[in-house]
C-alpha positions, 0 to 999 in steps of 0.5 A: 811201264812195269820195271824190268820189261824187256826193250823190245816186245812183239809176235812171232807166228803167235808166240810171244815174244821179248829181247832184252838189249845190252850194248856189244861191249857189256853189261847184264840183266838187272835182277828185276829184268831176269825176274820179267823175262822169267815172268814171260817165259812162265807165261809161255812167251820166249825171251832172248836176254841179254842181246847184244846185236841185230844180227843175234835177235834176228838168228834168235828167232829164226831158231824159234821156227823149229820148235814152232812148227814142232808145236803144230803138230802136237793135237789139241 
């Protein structure tokens, strides 16, 4: 595996996604995983860093529905 990817990576309504885990109590990205994660997001994917609970990641992308369906409608 490529240094610095995400812990968690799937698809969400078509979009990319990845979410990087920290425990609750602390620590932060590495320079190479906020190089990847800024990588993905270039890429067009979203990417939630640094996560520290299920019920965080689980709000994340919940809030990633109002911009989905905001994309919908936008003609291609």
């Amino acid at each position: 595996m490529m240094a610095g990817l995400p812990d968690i990576a799937g698809c969400y309504r078509g979009l990319s996604i990845a979410i990087e885990t920290k425990t609750p109590e602390g620590g932060e990205p590495t320079p190479v995983q906020r190089l990847r994660a800024s990588q993905i997001r270039a890429a067009g994917g979203a990417v939630l860093s640094p996560c520290r609970s299920v019920a965080e990641a689980l709000a994340w992308i919940e809030s990633l529905d109002p911009w989905l369906e905001e994309l919908q409608r936008i003609p291609r």
